[in-house]
N, CA, C and O atoms as a CHARMM CRD file, in Angstrom:
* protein
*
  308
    1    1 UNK  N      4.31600  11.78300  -9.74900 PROA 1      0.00000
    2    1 UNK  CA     3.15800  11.09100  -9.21500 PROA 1      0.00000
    3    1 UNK  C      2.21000  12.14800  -8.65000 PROA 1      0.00000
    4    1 UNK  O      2.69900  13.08600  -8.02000 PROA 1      0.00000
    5    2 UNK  N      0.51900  12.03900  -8.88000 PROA 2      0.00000
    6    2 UNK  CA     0.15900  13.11400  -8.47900 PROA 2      0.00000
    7    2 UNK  C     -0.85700  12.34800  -7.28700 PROA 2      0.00000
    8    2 UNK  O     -1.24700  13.01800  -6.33100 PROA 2      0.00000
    9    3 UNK  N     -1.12400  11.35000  -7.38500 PROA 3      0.00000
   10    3 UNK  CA    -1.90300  10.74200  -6.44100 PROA 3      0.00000
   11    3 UNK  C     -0.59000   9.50200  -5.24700 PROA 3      0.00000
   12    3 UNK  O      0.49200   8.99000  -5.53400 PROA 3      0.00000
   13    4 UNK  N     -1.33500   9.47400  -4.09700 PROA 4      0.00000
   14    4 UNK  CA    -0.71400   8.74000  -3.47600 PROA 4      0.00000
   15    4 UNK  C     -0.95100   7.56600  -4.19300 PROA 4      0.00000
   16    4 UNK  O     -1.56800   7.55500  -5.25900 PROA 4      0.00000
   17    5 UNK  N     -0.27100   6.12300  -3.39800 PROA 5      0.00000
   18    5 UNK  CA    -0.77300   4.65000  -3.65800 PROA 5      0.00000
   19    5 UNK  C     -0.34800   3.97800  -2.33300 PROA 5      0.00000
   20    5 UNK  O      0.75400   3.88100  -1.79200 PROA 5      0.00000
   21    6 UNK  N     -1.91800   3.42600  -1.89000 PROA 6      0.00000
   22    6 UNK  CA    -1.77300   2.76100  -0.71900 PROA 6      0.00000
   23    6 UNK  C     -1.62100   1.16200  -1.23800 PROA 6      0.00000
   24    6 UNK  O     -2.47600   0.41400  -1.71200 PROA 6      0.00000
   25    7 UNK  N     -0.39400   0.97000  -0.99800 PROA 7      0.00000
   26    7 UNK  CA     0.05600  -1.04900  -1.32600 PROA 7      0.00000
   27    7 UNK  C     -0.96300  -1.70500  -0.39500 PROA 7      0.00000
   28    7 UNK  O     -1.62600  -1.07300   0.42700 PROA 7      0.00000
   29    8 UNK  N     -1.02000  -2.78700  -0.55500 PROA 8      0.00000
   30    8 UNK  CA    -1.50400  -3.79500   1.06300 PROA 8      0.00000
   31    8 UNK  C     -1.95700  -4.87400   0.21400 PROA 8      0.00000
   32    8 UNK  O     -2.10900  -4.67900  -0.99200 PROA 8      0.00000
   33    9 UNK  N     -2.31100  -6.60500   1.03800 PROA 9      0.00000
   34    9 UNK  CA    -2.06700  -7.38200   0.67800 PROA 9      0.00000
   35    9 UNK  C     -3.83700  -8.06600   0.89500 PROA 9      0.00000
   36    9 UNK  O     -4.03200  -9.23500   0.56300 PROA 9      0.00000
   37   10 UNK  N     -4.68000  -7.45700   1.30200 PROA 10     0.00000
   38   10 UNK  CA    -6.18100  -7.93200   1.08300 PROA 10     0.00000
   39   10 UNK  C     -6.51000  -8.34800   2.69800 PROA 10     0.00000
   40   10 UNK  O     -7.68100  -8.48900   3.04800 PROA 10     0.00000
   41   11 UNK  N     -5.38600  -8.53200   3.65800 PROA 11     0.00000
   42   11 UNK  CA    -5.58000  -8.93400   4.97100 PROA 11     0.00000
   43   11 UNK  C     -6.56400  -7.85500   5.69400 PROA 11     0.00000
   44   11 UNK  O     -6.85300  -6.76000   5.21100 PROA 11     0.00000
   45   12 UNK  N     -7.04200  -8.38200   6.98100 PROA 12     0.00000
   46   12 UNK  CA    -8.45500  -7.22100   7.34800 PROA 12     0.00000
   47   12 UNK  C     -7.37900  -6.20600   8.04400 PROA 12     0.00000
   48   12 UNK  O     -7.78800  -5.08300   8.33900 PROA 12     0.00000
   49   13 UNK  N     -6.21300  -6.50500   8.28000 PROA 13     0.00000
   50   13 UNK  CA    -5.35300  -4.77400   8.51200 PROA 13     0.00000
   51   13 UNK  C     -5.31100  -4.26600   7.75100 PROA 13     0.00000
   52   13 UNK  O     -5.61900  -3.07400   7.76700 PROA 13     0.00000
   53   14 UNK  N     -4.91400  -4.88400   6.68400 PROA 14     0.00000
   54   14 UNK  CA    -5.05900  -3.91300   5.23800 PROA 14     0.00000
   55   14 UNK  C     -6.04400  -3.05600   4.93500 PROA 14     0.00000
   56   14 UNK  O     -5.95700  -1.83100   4.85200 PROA 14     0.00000
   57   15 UNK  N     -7.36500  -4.01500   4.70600 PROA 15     0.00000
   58   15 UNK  CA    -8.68100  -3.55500   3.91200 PROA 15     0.00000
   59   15 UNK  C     -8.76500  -2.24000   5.25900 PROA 15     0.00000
   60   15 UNK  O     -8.45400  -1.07500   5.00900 PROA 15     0.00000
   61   16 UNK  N     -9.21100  -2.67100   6.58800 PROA 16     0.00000
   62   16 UNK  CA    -9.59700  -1.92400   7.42300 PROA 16     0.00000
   63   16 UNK  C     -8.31700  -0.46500   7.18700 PROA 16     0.00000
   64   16 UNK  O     -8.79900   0.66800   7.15600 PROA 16     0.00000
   65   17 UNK  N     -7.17600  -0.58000   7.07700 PROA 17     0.00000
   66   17 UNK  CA    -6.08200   0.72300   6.96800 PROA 17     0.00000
   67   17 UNK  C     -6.79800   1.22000   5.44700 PROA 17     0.00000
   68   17 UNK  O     -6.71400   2.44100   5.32200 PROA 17     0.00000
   69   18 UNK  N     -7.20400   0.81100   4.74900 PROA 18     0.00000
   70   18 UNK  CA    -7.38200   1.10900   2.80700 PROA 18     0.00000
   71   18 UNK  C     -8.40800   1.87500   3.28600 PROA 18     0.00000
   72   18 UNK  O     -8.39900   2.93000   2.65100 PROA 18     0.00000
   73   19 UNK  N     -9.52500   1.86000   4.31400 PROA 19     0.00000
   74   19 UNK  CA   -11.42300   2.22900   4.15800 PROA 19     0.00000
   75   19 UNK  C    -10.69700   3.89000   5.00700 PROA 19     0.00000
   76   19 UNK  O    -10.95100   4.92900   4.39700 PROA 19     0.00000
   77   20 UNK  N     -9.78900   4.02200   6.44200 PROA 20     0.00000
   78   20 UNK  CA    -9.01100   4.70100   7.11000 PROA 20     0.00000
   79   20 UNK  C     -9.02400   6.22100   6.00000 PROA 20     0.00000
   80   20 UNK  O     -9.63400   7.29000   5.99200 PROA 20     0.00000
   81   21 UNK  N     -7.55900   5.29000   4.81000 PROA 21     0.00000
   82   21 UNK  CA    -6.77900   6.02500   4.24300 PROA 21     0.00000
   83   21 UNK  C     -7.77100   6.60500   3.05600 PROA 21     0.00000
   84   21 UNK  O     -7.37300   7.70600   2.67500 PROA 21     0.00000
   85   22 UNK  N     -8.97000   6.14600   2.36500 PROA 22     0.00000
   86   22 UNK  CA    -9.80600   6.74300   1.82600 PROA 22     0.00000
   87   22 UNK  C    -10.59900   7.37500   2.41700 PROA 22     0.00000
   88   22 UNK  O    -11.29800   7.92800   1.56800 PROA 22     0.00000
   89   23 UNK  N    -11.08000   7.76100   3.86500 PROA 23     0.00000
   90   23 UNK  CA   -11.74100   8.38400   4.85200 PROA 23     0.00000
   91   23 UNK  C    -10.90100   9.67200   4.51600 PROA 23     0.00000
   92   23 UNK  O    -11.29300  10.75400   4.07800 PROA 23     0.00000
   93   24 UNK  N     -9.57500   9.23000   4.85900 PROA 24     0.00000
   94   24 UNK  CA    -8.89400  10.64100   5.27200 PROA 24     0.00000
   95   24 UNK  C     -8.60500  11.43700   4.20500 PROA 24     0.00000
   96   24 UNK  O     -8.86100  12.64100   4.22400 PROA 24     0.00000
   97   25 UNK  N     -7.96100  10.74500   3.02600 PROA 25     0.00000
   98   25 UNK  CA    -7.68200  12.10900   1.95300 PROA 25     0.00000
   99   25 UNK  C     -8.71300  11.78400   1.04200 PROA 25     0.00000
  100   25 UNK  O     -8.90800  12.66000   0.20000 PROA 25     0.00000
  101   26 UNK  N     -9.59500  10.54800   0.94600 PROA 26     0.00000
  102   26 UNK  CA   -10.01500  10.93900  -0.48600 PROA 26     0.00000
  103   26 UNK  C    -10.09900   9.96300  -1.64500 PROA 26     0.00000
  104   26 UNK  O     -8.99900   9.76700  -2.16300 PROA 26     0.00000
  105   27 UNK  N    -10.97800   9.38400  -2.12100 PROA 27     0.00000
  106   27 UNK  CA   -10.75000   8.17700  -3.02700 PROA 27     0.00000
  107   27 UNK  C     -9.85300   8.73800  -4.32800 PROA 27     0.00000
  108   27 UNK  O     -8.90000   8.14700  -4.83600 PROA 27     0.00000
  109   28 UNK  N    -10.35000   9.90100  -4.69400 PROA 28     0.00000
  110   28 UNK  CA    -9.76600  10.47600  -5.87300 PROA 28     0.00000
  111   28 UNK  C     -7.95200  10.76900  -5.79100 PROA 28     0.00000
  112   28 UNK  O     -7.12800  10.49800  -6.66500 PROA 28     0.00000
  113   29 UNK  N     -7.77800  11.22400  -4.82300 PROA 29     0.00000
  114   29 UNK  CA    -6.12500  11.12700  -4.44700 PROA 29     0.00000
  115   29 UNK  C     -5.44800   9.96800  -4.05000 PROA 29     0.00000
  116   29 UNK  O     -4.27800  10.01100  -3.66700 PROA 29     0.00000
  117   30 UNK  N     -6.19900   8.77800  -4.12500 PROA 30     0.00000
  118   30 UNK  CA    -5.30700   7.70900  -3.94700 PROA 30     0.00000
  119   30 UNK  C     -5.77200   6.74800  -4.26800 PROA 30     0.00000
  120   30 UNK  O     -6.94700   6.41900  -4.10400 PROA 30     0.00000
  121   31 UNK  N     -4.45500   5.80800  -5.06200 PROA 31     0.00000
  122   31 UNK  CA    -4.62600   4.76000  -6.04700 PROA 31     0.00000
  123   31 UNK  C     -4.63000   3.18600  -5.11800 PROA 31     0.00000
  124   31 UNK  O     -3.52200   3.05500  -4.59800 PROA 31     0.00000
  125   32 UNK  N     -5.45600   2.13300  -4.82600 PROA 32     0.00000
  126   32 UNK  CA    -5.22300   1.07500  -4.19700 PROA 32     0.00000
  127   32 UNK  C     -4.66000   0.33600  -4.85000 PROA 32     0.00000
  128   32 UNK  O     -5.23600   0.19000  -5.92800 PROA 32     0.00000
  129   33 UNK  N     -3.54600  -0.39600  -4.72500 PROA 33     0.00000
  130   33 UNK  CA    -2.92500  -1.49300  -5.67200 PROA 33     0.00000
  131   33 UNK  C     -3.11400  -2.43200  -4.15000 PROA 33     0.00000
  132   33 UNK  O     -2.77600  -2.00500  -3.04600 PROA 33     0.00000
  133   34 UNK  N     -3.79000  -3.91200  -4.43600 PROA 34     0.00000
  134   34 UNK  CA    -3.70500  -5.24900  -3.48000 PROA 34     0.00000
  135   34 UNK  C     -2.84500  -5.58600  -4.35300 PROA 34     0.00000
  136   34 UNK  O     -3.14600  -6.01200  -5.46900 PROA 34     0.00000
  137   35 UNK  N     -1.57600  -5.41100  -3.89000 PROA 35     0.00000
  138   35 UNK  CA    -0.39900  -6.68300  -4.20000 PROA 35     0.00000
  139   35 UNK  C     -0.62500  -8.08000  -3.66900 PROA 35     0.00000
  140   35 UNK  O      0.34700  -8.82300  -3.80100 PROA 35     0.00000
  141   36 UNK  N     -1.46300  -8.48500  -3.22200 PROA 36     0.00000
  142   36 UNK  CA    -1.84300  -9.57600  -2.91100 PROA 36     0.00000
  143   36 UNK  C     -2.58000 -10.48500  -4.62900 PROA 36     0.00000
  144   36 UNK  O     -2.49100 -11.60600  -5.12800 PROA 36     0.00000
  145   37 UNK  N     -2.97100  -9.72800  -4.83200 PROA 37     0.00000
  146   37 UNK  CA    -3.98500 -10.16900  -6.22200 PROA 37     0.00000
  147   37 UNK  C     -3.07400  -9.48400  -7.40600 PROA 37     0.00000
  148   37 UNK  O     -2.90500  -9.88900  -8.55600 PROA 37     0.00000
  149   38 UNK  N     -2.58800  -8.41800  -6.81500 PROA 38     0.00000
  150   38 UNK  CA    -1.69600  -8.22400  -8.25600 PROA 38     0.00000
  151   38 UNK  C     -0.22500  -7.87800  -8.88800 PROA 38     0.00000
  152   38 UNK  O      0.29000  -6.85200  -9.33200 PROA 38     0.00000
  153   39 UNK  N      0.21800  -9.29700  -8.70300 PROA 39     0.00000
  154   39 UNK  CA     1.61500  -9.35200  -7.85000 PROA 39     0.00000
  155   39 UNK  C      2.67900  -8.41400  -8.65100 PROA 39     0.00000
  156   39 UNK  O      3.52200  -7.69400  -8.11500 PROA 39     0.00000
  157   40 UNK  N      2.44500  -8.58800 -10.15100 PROA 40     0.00000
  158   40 UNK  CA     2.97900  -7.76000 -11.07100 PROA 40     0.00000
  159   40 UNK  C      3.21000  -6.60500 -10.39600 PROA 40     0.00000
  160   40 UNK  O      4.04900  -5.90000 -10.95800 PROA 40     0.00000
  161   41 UNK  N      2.71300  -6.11200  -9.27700 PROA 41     0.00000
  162   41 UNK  CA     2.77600  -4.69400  -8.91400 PROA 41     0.00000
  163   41 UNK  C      3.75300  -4.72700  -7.77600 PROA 41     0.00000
  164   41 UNK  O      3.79800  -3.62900  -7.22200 PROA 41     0.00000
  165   42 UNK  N      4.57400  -5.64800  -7.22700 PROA 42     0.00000
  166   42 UNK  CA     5.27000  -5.93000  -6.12800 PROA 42     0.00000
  167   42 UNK  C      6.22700  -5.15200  -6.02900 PROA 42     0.00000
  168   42 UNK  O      6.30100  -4.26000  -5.18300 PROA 42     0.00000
  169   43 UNK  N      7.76300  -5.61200  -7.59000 PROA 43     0.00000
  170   43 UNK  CA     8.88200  -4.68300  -8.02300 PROA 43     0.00000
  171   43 UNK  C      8.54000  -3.29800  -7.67000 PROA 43     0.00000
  172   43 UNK  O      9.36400  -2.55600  -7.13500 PROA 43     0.00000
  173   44 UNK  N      7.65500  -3.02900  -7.88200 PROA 44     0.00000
  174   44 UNK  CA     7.04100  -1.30200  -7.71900 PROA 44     0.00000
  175   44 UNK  C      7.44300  -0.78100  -6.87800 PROA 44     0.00000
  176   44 UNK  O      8.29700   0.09900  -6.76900 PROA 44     0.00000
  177   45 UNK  N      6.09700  -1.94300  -5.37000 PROA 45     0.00000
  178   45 UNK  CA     6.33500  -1.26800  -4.47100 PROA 45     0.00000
  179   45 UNK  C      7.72600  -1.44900  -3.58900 PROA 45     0.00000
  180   45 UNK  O      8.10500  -0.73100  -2.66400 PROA 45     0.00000
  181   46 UNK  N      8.30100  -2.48500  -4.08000 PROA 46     0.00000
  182   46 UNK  CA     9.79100  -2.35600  -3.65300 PROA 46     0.00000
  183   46 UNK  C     10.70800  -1.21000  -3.82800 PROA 46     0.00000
  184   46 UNK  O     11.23800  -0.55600  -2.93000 PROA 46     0.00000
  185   47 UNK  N     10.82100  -1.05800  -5.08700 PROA 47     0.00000
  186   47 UNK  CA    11.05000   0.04200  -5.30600 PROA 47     0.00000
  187   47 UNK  C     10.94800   1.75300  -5.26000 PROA 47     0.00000
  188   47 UNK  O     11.68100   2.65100  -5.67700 PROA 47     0.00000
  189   48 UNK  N      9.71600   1.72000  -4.56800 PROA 48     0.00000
  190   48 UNK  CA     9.35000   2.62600  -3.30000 PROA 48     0.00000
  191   48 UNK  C      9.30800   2.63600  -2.17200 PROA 48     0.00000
  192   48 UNK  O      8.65200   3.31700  -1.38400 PROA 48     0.00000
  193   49 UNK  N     10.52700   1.31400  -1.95100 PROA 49     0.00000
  194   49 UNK  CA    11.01000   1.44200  -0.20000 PROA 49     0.00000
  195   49 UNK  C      9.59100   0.96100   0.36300 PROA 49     0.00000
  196   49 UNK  O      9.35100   1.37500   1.49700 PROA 49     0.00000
  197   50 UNK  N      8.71100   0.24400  -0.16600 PROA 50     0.00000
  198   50 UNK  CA     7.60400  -0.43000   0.71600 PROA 50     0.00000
  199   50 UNK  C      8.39100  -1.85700   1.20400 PROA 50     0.00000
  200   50 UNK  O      8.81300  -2.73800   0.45500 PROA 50     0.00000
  201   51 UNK  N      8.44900  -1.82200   2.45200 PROA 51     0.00000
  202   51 UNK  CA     9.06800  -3.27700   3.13400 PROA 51     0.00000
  203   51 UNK  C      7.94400  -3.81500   3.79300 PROA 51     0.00000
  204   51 UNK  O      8.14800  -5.00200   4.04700 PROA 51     0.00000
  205   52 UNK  N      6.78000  -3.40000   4.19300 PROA 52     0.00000
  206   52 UNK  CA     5.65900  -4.41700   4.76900 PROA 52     0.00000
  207   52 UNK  C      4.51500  -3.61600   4.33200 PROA 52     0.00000
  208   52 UNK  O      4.61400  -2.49300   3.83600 PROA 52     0.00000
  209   53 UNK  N      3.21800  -4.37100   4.58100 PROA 53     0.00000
  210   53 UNK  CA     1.94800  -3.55800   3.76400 PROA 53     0.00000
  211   53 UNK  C      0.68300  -3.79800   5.13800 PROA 53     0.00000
  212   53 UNK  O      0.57900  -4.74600   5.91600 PROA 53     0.00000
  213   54 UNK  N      0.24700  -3.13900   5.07900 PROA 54     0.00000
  214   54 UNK  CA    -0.20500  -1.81700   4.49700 PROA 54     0.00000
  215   54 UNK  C      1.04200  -0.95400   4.23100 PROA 54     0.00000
  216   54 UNK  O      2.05400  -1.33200   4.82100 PROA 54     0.00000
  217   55 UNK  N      1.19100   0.47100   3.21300 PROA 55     0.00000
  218   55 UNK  CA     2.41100   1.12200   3.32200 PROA 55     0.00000
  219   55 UNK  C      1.65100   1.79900   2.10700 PROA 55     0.00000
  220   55 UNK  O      1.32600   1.27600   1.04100 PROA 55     0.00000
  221   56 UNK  N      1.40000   3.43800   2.66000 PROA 56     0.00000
  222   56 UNK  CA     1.21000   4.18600   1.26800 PROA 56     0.00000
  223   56 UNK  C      2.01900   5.03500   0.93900 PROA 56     0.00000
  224   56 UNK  O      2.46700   5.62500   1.92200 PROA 56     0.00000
  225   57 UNK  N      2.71500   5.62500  -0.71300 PROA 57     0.00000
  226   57 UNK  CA     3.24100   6.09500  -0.72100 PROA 57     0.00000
  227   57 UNK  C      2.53400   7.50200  -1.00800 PROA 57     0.00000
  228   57 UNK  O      1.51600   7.64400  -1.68500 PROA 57     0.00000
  229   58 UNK  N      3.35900   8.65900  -0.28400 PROA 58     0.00000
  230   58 UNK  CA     3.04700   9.75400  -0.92400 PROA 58     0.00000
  231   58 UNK  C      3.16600  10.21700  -2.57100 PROA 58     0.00000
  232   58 UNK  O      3.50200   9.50100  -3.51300 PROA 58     0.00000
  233   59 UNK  N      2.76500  11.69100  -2.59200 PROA 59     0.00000
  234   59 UNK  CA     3.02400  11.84500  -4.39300 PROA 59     0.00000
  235   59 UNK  C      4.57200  12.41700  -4.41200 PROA 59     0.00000
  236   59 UNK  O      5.14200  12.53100  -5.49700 PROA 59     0.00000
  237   60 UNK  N      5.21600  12.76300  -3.22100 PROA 60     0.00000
  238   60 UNK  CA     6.43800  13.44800  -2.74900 PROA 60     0.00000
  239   60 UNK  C      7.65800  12.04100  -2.68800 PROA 60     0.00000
  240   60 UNK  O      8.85400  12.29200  -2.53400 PROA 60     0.00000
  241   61 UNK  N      7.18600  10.69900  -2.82000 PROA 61     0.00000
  242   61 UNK  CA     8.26000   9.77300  -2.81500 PROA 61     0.00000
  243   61 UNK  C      8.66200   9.01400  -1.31100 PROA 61     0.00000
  244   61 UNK  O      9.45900   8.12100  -1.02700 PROA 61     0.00000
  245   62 UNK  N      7.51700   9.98700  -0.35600 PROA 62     0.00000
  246   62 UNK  CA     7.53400   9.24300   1.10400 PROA 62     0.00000
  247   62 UNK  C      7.14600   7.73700   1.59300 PROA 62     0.00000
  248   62 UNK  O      6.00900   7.30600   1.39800 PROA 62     0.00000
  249   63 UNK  N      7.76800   7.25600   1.99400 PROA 63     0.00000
  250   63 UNK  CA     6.48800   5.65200   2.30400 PROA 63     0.00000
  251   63 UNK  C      6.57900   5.62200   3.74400 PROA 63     0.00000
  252   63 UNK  O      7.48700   5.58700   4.57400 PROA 63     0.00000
  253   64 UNK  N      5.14600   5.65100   3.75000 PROA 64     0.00000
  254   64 UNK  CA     4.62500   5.67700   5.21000 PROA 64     0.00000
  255   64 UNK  C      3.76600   4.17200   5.53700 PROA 64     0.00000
  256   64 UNK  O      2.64600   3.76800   5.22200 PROA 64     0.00000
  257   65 UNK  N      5.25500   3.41100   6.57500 PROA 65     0.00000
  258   65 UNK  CA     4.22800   2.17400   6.79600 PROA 65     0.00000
  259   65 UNK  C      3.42500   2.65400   7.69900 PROA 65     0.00000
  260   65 UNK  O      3.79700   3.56800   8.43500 PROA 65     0.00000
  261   66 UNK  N      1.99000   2.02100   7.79600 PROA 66     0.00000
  262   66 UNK  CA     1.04900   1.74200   8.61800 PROA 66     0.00000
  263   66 UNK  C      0.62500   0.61500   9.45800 PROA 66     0.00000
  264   66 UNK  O      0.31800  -0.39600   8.82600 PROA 66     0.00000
  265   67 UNK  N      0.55000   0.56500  10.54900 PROA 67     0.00000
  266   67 UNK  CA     0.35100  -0.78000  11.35100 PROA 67     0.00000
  267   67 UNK  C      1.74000  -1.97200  10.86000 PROA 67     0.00000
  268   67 UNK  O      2.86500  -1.90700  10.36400 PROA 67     0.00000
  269   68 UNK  N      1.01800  -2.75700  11.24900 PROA 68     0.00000
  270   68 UNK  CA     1.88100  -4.07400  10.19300 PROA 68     0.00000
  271   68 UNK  C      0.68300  -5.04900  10.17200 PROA 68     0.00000
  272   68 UNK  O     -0.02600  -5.38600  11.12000 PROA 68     0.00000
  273   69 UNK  N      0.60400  -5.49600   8.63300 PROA 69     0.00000
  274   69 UNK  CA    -0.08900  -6.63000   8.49100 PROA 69     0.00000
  275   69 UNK  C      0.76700  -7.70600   8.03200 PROA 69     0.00000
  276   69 UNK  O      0.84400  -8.68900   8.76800 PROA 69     0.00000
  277   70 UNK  N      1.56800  -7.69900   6.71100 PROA 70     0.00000
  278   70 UNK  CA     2.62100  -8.68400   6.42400 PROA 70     0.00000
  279   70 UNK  C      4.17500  -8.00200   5.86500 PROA 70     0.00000
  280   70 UNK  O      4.26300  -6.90900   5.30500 PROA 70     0.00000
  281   71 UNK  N      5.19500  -8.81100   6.12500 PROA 71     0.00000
  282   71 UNK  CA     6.17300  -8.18600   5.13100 PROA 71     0.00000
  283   71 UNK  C      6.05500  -8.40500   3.62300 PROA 71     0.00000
  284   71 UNK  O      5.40800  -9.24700   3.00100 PROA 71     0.00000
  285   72 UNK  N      6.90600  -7.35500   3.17500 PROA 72     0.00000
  286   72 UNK  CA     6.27000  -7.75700   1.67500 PROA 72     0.00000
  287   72 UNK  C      7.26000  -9.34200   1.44100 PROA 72     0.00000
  288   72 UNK  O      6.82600 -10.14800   0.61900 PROA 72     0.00000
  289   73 UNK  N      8.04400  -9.54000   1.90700 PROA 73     0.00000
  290   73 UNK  CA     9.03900 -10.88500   1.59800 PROA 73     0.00000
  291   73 UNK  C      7.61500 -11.81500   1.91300 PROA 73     0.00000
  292   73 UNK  O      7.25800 -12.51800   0.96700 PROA 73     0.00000
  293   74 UNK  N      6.80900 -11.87200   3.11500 PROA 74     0.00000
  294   74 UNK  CA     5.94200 -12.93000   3.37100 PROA 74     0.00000
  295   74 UNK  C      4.93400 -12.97700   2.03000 PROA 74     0.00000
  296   74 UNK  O      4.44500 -13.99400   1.53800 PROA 74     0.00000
  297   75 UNK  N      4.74100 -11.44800   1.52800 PROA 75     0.00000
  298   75 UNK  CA     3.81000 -11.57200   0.37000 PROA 75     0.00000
  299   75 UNK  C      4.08700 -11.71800  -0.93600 PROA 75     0.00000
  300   75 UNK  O      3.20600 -11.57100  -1.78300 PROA 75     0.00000
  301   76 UNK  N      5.60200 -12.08500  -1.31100 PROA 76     0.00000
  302   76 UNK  CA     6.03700 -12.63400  -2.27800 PROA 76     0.00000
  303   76 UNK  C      5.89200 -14.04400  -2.04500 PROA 76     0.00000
  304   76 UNK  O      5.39000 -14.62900  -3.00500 PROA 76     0.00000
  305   77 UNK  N      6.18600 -14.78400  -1.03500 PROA 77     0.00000
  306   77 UNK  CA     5.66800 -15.99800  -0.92900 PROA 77     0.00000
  307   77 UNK  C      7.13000 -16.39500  -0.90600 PROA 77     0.00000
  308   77 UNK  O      7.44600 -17.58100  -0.80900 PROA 77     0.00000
C-alpha cells in the first residue's frame, strides 16, 4: 500500500476528521473510502483491524482510530 486510507461513515466526526487528515498529509497520500455509501468496502476495513470510524490506515498496516464517531458493527447495520 503506498497511500494511507482514511475509512469513516459520512457522520460530521467523520467528514470534519477526513478535511483534518487531508490538511495534514495531503490529498494525494490518502485514499477516502465512506463506508457509509460504500459498503462493499466494509470486509476491507475489517480486515485492517478498523473497529470504529473515523480510523485511517497507514501504508505500514497501522490503524489509527480517531475520535469515535460509530462502530463499524453500528455501520453494518
Amino acid at each position: 500500500m503506498n497511500k494511507s486510507i482514511f475509512y469513516h461513515a459520512g457522520c460530521p466526526v467523520c467528514v470534519s476528521a477526513e478535511h483534518d487528515i487531508i490538511n495534514l498529509i495531503g490529498r494525494e497520500n490518502v485514499e477516502v473510502v465512506n463506508i457509509g455509501e460504500n459498503r462493499a468496502r466494509i470486509p476491507e476495513a475489517e480486515k485492517a483491524g478498523v473497529n470504529s470510524v473515523p480510523a485511517l490506515v497507514t501504508p505500514n498496516g497501522n490503524t489509527l482510530h480517531i475520535n469515535f464517531g460509530a462502530s463499524l458493527a453500528d455501520v453494518k447495520g
